[in-house]
N, C-alpha and C positions, 0 to 999 in steps of 0.2 A: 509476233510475226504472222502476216497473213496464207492463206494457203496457195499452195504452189499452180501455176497454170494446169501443170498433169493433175494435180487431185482435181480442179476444177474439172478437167476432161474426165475424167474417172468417173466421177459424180456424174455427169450427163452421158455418158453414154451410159450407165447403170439404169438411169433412168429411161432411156430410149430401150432398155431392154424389156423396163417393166410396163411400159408401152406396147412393146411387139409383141410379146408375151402373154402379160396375166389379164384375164377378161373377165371380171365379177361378176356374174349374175348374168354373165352376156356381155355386156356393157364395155365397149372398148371407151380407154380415156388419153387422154393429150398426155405428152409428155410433159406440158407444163402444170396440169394438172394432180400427178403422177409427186412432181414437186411441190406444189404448194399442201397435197396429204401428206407425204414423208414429212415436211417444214411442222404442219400442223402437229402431227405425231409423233415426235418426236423433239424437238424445240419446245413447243407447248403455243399457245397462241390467246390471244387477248380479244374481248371486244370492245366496239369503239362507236358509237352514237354517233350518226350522224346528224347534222343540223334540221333533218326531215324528223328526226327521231328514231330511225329506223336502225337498227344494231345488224350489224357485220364481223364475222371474225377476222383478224387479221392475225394468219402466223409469222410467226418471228423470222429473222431474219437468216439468213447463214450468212450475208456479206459481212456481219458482226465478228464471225466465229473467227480466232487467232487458228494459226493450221494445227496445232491439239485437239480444241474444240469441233474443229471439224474434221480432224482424223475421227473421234469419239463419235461422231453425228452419220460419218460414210461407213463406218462400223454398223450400227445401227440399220443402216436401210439395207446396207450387205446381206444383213444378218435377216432381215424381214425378206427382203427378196431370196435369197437360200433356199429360205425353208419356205417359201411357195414355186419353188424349181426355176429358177430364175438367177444366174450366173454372168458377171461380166463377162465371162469367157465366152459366154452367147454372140458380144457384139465385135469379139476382137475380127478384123479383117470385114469387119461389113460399113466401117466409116470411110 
């Protein structure tokens, strides 16, 4: 079974949180960005040669993940974001 429209929402505004939020080094980053490092780090990620030669990583997907797999995966970034102060509860009321 795939995962539910709400965990999909759940997932992105978690990510608009770690967006609004966490600033590395300074460095504010895209919410899409934001996703394709949780995807990277957590999924795991491949690389892939392109016909220039030139290597790219490409992380996996989450439109793969059955809603287990991505219950297990929004656990995960919860869990990353938590413990750098960074709570859904941040975004409730600001979508």
């Amino acid at each position: 079974m795939t995962r539910s429209s709400e965990a999909n929402r759940r997932y992105w505004a978690l990510l608009h949180a770690l967006a609004g939020k966490l600033r590395p080094k300074g460095q504010e980053y895209s919410v899409e960005t934001w996703h394709l490092y949780c995807k990277s780090r957590f999924l795991g990620a491949d690389d892939q040669t392109l016909p220039s030669g030139r290597v790219i990583t490409i992380p996996h997907s989450t439109a793969q993940l059955d809603s287990t797999g991505f219950g297990d995966y929004m656990t995960k970034v919860e869990a990353f974001a938590n413990e750098r102060g960074v709570f859904l509860e941040d975004m409730e009321g600001a979508a």
